[in-house]
N, CA, C and O atoms as a Maestro MAE file, in Angstrom:
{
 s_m_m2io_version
 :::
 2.0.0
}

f_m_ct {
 s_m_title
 :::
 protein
 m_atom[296] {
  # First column is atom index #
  i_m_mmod_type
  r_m_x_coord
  r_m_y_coord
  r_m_z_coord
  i_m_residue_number
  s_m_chain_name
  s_m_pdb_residue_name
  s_m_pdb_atom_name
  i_m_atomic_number
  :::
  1 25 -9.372 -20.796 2.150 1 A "UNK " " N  " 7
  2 3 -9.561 -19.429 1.707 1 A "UNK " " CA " 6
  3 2 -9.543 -19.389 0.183 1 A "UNK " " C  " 6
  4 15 -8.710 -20.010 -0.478 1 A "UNK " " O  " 8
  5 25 -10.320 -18.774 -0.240 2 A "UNK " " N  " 7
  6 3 -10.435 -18.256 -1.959 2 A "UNK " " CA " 6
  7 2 -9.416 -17.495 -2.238 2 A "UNK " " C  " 6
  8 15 -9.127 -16.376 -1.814 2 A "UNK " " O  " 8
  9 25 -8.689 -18.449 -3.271 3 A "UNK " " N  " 7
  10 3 -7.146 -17.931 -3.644 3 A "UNK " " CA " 6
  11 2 -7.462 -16.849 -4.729 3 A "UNK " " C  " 6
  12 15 -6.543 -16.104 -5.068 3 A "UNK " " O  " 8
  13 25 -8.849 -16.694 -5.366 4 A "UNK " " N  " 7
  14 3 -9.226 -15.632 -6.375 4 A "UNK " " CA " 6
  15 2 -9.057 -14.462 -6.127 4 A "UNK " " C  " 6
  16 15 -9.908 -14.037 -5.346 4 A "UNK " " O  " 8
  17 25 -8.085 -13.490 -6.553 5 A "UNK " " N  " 7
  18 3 -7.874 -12.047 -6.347 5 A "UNK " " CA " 6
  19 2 -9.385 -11.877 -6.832 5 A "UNK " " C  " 6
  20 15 -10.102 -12.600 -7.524 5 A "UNK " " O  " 8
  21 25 -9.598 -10.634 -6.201 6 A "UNK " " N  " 7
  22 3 -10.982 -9.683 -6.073 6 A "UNK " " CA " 6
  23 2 -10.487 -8.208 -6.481 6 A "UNK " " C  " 6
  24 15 -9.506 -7.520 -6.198 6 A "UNK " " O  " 8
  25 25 -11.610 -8.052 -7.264 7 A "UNK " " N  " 7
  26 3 -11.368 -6.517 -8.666 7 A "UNK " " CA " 6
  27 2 -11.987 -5.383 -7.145 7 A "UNK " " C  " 6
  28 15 -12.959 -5.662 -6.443 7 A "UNK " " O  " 8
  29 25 -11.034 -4.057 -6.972 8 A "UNK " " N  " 7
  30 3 -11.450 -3.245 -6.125 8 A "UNK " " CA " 6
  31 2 -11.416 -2.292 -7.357 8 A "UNK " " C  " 6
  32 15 -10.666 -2.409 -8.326 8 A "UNK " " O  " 8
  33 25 -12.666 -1.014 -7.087 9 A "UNK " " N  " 7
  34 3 -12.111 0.312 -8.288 9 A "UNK " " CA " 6
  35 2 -11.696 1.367 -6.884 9 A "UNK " " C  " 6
  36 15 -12.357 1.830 -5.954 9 A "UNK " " O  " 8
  37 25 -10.437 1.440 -7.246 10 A "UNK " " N  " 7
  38 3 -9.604 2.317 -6.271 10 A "UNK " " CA " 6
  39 2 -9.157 3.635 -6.950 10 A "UNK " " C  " 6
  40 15 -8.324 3.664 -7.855 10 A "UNK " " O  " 8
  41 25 -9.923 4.979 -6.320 11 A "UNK " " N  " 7
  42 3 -9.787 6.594 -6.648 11 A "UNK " " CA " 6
  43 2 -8.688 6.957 -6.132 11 A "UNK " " C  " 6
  44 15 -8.518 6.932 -4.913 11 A "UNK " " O  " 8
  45 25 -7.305 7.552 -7.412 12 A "UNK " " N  " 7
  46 3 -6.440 8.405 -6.218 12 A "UNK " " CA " 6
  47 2 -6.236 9.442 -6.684 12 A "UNK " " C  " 6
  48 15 -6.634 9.500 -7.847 12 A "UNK " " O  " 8
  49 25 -5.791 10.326 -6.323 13 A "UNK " " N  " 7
  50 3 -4.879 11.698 -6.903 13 A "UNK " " CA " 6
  51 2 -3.506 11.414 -8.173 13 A "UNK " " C  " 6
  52 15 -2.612 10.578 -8.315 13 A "UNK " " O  " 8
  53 25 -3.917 12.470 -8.812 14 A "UNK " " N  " 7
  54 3 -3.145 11.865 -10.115 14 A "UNK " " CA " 6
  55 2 -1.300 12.080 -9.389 14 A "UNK " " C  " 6
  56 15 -0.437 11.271 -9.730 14 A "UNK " " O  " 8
  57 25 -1.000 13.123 -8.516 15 A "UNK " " N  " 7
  58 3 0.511 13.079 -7.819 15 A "UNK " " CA " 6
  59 2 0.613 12.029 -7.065 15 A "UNK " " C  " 6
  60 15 1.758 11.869 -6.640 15 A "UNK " " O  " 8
  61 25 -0.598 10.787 -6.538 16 A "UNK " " N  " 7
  62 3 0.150 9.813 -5.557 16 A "UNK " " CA " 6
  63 2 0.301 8.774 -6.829 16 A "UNK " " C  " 6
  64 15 1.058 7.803 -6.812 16 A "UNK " " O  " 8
  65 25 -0.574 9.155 -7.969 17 A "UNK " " N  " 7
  66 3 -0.513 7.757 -9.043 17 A "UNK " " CA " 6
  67 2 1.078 7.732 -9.742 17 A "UNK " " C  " 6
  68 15 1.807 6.776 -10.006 17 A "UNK " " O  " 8
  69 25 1.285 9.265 -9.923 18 A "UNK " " N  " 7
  70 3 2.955 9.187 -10.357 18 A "UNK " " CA " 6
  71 2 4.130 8.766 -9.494 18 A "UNK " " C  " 6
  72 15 5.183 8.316 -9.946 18 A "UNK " " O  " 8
  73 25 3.751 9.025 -7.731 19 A "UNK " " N  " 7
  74 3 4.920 9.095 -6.870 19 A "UNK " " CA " 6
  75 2 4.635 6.847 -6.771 19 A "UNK " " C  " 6
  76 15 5.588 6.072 -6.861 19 A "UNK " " O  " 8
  77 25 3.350 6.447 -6.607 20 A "UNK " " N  " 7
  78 3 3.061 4.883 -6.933 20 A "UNK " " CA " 6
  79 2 3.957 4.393 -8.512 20 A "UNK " " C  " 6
  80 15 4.947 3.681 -8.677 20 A "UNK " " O  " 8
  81 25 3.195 5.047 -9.361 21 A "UNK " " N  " 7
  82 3 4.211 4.252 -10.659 21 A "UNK " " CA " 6
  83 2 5.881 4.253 -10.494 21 A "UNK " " C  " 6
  84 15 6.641 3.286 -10.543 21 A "UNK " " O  " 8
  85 25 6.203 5.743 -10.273 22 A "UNK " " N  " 7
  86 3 7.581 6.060 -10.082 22 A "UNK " " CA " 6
  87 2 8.311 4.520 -8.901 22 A "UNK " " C  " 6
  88 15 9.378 3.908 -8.945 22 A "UNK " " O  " 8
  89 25 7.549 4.451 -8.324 23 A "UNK " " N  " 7
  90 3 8.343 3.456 -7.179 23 A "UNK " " CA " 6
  91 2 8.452 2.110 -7.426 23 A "UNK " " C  " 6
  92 15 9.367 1.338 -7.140 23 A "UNK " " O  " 8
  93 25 7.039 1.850 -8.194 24 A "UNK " " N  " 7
  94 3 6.665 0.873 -8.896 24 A "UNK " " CA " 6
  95 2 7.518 0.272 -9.834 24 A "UNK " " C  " 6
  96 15 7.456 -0.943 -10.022 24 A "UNK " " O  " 8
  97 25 8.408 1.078 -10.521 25 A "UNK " " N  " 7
  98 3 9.234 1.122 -11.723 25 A "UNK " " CA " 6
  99 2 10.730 0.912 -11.293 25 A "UNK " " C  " 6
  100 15 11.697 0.525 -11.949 25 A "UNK " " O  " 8
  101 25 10.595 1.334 -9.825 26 A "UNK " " N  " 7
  102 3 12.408 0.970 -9.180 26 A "UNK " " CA " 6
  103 2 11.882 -0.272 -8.889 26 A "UNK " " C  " 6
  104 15 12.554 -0.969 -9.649 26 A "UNK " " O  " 8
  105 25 11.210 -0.957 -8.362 27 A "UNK " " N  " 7
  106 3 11.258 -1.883 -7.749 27 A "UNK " " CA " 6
  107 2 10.336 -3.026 -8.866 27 A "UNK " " C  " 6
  108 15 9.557 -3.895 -8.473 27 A "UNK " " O  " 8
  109 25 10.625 -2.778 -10.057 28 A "UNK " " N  " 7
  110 3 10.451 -3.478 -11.221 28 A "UNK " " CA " 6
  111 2 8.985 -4.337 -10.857 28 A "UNK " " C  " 6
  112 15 8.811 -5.540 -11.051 28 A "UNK " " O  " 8
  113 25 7.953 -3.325 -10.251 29 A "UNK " " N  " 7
  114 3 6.449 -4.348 -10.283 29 A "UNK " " CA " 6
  115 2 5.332 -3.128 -10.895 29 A "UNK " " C  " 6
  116 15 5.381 -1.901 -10.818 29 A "UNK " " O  " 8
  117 25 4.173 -4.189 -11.620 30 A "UNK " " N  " 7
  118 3 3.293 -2.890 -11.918 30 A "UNK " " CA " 6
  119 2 2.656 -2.174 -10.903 30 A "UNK " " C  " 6
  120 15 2.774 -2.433 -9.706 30 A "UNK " " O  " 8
  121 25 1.902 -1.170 -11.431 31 A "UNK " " N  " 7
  122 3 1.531 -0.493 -10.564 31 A "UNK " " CA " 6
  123 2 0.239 -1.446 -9.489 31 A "UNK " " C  " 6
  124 15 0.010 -1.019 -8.358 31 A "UNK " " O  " 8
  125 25 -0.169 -2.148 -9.780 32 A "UNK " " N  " 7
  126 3 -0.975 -2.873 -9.513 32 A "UNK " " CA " 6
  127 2 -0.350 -3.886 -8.351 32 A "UNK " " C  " 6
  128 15 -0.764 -4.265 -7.256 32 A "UNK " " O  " 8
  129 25 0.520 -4.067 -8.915 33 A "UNK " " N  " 7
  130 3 1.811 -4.917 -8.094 33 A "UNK " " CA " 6
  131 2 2.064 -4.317 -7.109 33 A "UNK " " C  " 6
  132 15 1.621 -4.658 -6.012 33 A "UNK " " O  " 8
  133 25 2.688 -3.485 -7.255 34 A "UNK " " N  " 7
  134 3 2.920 -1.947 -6.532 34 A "UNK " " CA " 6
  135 2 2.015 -2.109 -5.166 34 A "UNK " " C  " 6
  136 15 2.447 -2.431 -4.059 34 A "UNK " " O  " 8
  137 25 0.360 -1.742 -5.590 35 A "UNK " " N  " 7
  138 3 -0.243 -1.321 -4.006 35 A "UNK " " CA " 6
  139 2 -0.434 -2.600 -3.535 35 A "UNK " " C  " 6
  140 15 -0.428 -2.519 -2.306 35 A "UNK " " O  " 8
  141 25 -0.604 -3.769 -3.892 36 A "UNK " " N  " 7
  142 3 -0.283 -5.120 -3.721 36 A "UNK " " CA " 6
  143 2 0.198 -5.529 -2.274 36 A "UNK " " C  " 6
  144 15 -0.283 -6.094 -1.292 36 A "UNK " " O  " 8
  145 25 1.407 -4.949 -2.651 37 A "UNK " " N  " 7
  146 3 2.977 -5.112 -1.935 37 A "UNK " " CA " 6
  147 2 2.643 -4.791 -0.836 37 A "UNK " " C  " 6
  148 15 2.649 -5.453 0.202 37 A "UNK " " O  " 8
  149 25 2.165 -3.169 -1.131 38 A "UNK " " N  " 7
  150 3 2.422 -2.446 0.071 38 A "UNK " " CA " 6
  151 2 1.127 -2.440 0.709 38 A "UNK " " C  " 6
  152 15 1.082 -1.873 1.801 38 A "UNK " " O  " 8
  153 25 0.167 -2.902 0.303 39 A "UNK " " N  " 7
  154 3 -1.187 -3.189 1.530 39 A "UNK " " CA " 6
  155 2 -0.768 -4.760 2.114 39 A "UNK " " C  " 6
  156 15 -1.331 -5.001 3.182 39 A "UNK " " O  " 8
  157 25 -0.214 -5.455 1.796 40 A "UNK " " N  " 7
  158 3 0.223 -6.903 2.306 40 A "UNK " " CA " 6
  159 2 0.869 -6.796 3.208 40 A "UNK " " C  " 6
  160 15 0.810 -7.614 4.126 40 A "UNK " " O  " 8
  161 25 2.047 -5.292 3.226 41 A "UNK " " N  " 7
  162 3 3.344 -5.394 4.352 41 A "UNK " " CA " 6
  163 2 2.463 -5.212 5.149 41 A "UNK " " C  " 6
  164 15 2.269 -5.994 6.080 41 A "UNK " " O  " 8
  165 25 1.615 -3.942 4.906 42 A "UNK " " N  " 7
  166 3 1.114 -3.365 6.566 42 A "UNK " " CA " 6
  167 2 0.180 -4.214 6.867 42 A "UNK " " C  " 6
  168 15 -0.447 -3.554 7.696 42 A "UNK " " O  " 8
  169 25 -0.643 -5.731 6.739 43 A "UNK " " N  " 7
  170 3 -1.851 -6.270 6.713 43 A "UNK " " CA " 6
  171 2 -0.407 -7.013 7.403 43 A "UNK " " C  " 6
  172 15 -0.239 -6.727 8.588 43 A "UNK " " O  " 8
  173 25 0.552 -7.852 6.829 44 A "UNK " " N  " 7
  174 3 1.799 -8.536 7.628 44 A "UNK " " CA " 6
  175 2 1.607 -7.672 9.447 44 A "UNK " " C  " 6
  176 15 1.144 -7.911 10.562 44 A "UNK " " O  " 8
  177 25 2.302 -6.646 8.715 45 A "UNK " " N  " 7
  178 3 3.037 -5.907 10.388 45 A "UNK " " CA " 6
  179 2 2.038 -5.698 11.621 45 A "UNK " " C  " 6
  180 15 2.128 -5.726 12.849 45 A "UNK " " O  " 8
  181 25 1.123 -5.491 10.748 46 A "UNK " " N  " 7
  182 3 -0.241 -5.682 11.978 46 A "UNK " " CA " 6
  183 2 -0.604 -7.383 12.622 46 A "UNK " " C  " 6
  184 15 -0.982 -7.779 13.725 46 A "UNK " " O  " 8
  185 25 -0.382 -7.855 11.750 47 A "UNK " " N  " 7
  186 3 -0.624 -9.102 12.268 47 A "UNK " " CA " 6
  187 2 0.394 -10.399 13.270 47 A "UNK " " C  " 6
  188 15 0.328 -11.507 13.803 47 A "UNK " " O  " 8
  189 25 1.555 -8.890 12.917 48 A "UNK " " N  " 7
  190 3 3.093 -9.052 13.683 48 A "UNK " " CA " 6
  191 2 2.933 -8.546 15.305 48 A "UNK " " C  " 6
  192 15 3.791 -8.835 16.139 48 A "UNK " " O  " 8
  193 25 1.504 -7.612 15.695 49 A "UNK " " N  " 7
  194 3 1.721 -7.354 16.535 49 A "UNK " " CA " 6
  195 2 1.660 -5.332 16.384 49 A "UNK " " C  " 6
  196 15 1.098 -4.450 17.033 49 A "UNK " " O  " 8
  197 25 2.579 -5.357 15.162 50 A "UNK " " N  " 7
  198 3 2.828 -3.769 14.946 50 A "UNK " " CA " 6
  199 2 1.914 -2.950 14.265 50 A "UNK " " C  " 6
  200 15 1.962 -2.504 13.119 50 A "UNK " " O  " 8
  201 25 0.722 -2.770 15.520 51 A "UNK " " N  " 7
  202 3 -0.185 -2.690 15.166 51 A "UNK " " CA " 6
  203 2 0.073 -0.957 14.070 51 A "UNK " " C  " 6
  204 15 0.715 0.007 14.487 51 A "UNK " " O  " 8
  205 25 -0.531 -1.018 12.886 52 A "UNK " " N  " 7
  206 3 -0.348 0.613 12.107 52 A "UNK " " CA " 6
  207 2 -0.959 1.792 12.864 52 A "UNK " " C  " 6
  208 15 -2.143 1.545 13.089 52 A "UNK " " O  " 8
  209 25 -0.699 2.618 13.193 53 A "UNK " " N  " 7
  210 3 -0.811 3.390 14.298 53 A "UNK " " CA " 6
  211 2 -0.547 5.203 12.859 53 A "UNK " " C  " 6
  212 15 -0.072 5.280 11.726 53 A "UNK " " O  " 8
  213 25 -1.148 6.217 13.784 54 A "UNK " " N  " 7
  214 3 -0.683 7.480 12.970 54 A "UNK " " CA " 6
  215 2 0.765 7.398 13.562 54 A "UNK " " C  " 6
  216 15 1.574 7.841 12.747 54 A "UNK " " O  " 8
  217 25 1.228 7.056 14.496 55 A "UNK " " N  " 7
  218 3 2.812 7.515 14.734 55 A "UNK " " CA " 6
  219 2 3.987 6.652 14.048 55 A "UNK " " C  " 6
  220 15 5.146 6.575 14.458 55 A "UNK " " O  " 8
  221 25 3.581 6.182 13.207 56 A "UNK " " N  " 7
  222 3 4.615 4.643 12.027 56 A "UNK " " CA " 6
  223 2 5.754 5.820 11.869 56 A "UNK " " C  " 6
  224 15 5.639 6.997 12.213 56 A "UNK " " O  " 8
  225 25 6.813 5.220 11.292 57 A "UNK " " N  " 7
  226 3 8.158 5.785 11.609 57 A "UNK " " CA " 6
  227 2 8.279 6.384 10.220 57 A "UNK " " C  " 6
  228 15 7.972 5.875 9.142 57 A "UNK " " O  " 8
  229 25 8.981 8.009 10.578 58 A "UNK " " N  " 7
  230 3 9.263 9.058 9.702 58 A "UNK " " CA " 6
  231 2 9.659 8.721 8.138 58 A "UNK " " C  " 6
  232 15 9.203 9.242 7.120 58 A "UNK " " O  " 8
  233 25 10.741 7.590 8.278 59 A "UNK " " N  " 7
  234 3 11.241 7.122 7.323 59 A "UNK " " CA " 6
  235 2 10.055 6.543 5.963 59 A "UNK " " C  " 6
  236 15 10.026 6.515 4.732 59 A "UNK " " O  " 8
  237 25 9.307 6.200 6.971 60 A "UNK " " N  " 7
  238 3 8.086 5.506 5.430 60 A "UNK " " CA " 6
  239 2 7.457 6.435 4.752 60 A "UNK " " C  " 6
  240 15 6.603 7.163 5.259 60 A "UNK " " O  " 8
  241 25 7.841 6.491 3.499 61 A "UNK " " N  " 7
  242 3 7.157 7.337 2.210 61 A "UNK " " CA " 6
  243 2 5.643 7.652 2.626 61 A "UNK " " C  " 6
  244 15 4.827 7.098 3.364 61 A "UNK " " O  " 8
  245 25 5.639 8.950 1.705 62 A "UNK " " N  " 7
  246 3 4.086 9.305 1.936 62 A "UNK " " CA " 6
  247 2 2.976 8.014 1.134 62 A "UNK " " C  " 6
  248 15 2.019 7.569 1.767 62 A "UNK " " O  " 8
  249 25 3.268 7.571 -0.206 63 A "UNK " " N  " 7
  250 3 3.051 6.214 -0.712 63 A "UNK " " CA " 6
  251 2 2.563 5.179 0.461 63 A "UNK " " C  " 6
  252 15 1.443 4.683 0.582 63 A "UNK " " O  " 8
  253 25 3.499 5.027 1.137 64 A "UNK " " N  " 7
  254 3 3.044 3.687 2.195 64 A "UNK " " CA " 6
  255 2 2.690 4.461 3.290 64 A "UNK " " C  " 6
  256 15 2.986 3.764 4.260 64 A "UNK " " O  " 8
  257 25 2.172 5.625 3.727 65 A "UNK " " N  " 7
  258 3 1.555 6.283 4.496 65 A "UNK " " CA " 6
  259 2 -0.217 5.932 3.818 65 A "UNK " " C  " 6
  260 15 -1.096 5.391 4.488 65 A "UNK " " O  " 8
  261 25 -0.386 6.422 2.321 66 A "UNK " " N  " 7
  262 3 -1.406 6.324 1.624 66 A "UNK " " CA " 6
  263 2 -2.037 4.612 1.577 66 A "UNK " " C  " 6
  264 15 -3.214 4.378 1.852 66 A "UNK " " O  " 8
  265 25 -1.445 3.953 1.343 67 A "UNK " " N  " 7
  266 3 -1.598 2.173 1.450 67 A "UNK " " CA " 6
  267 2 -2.139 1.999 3.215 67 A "UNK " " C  " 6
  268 15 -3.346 1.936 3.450 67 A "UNK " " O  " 8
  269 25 -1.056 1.930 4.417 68 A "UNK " " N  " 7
  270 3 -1.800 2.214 5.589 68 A "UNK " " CA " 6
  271 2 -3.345 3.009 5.538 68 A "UNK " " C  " 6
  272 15 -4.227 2.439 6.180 68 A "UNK " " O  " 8
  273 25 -3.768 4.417 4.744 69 A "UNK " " N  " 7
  274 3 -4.748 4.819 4.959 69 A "UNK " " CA " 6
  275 2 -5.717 3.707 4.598 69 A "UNK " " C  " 6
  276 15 -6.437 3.084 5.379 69 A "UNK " " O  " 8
  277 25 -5.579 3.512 2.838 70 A "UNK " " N  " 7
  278 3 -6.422 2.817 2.744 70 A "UNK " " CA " 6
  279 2 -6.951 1.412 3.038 70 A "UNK " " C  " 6
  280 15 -8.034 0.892 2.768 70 A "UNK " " O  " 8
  281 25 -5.529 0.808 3.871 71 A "UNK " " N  " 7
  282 3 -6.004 -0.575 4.615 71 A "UNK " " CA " 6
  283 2 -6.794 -0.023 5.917 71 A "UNK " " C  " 6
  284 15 -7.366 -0.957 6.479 71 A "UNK " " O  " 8
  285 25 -6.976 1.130 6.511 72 A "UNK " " N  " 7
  286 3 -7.634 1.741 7.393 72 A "UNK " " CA " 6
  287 2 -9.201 1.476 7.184 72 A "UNK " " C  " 6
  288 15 -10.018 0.786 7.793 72 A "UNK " " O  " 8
  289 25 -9.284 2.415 5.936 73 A "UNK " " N  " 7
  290 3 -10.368 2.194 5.461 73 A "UNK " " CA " 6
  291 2 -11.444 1.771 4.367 73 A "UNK " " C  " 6
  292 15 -12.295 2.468 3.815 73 A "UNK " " O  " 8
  293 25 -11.134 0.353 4.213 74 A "UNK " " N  " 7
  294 3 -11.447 -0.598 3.467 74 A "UNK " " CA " 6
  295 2 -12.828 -1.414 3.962 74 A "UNK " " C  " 6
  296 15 -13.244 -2.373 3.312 74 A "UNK " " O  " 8
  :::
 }
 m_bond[295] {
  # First column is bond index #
  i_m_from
  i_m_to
  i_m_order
  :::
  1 1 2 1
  2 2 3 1
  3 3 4 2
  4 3 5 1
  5 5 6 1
  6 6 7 1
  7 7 8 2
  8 7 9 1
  9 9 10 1
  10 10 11 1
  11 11 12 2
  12 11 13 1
  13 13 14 1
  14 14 15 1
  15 15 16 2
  16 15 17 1
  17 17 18 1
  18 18 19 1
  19 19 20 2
  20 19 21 1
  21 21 22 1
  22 22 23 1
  23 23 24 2
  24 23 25 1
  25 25 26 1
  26 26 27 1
  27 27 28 2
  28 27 29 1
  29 29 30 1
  30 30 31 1
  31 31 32 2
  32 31 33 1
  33 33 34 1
  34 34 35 1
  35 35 36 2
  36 35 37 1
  37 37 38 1
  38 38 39 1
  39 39 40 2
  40 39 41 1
  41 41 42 1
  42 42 43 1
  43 43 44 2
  44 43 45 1
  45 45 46 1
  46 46 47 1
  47 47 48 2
  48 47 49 1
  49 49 50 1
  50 50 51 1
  51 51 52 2
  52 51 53 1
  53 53 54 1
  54 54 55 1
  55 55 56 2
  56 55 57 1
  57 57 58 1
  58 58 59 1
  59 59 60 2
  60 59 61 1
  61 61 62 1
  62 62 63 1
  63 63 64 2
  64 63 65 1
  65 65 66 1
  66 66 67 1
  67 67 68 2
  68 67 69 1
  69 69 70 1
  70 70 71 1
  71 71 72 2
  72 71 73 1
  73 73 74 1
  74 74 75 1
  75 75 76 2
  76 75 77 1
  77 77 78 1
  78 78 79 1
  79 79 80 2
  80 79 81 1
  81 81 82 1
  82 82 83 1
  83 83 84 2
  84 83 85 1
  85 85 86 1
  86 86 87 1
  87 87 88 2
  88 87 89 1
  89 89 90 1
  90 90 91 1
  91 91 92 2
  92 91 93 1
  93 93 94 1
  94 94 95 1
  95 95 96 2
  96 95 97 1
  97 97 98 1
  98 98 99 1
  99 99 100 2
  100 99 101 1
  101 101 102 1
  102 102 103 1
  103 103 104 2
  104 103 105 1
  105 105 106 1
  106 106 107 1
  107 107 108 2
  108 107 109 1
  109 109 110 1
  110 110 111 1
  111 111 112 2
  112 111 113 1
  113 113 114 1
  114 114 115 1
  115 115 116 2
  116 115 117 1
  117 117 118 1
  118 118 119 1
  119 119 120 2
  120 119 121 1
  121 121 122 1
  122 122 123 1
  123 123 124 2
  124 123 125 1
  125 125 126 1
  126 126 127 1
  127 127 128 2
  128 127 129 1
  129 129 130 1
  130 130 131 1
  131 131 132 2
  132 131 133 1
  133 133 134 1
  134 134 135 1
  135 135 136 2
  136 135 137 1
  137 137 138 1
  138 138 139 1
  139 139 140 2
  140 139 141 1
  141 141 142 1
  142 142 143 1
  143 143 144 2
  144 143 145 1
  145 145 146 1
  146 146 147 1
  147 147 148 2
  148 147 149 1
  149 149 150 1
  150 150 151 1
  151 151 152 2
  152 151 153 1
  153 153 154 1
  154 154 155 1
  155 155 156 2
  156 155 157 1
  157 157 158 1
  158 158 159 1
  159 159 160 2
  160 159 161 1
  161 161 162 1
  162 162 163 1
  163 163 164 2
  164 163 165 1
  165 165 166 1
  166 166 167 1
  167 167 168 2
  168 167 169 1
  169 169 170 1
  170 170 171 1
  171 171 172 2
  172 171 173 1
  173 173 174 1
  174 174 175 1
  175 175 176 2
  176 175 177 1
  177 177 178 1
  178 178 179 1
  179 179 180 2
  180 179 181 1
  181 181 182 1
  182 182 183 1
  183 183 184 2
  184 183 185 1
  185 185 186 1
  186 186 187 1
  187 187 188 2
  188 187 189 1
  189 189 190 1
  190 190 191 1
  191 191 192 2
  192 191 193 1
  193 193 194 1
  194 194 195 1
  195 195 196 2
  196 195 197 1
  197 197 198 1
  198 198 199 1
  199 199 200 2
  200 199 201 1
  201 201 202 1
  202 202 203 1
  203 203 204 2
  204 203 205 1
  205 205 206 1
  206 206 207 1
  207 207 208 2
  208 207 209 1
  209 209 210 1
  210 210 211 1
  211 211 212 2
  212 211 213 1
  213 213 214 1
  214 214 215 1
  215 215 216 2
  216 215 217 1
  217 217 218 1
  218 218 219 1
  219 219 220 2
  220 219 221 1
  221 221 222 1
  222 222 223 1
  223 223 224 2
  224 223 225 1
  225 225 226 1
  226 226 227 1
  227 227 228 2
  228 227 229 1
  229 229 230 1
  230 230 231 1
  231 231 232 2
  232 231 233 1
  233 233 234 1
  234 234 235 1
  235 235 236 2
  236 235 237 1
  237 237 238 1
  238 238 239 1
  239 239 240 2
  240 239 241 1
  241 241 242 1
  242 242 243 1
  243 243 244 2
  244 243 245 1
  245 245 246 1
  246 246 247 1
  247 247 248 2
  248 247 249 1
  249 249 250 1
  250 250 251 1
  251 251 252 2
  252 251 253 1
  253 253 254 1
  254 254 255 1
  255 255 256 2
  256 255 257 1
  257 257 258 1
  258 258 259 1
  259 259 260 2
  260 259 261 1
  261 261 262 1
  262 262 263 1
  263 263 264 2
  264 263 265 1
  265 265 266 1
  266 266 267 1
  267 267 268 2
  268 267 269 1
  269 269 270 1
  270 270 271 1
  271 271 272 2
  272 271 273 1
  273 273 274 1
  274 274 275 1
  275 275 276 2
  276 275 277 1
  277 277 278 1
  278 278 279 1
  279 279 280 2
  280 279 281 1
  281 281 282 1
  282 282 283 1
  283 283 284 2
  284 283 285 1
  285 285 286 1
  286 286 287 1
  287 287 288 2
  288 287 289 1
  289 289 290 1
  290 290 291 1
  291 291 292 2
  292 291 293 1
  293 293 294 1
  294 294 295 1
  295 295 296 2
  :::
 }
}
């Protein structure tokens, strides 16, 4: 597999780009880092079996609600 990251131009709303940096910044990665992370878990958990579904559990931020969308539709 081609270990070369690939340039996406990804559109969001300027309130999910602050509630992304904001989280980004606790968890000391850039923002870039950031959706990274969180399109990898759910690309992981699906491949765990857990498949991402609309019913994913209450607890997960609207952020990793938004990451699920867009591994949806990619």
């Amino acid at each position: 597999m081609d270990d070369k990251k690939k340039q996406i131009p990804l559109r969001i709303s300027a309130s999910l780009y602050g509630d992304l940096s904001s989280w980004a910044e606790d968890e000391f990665r850039s923002l870039n880092g950031q959706i990274e992370y969180l399109l990898t878990e759910c690309v992981r958990k699906r491949k765990k079996g857990g498949a991402v579904t609309d019913g994913i559990d209450e607890d997960i931020s609207a952020a990793a609600r938004i990451a699920v969308y867009i591994w949806r539709y990619l």
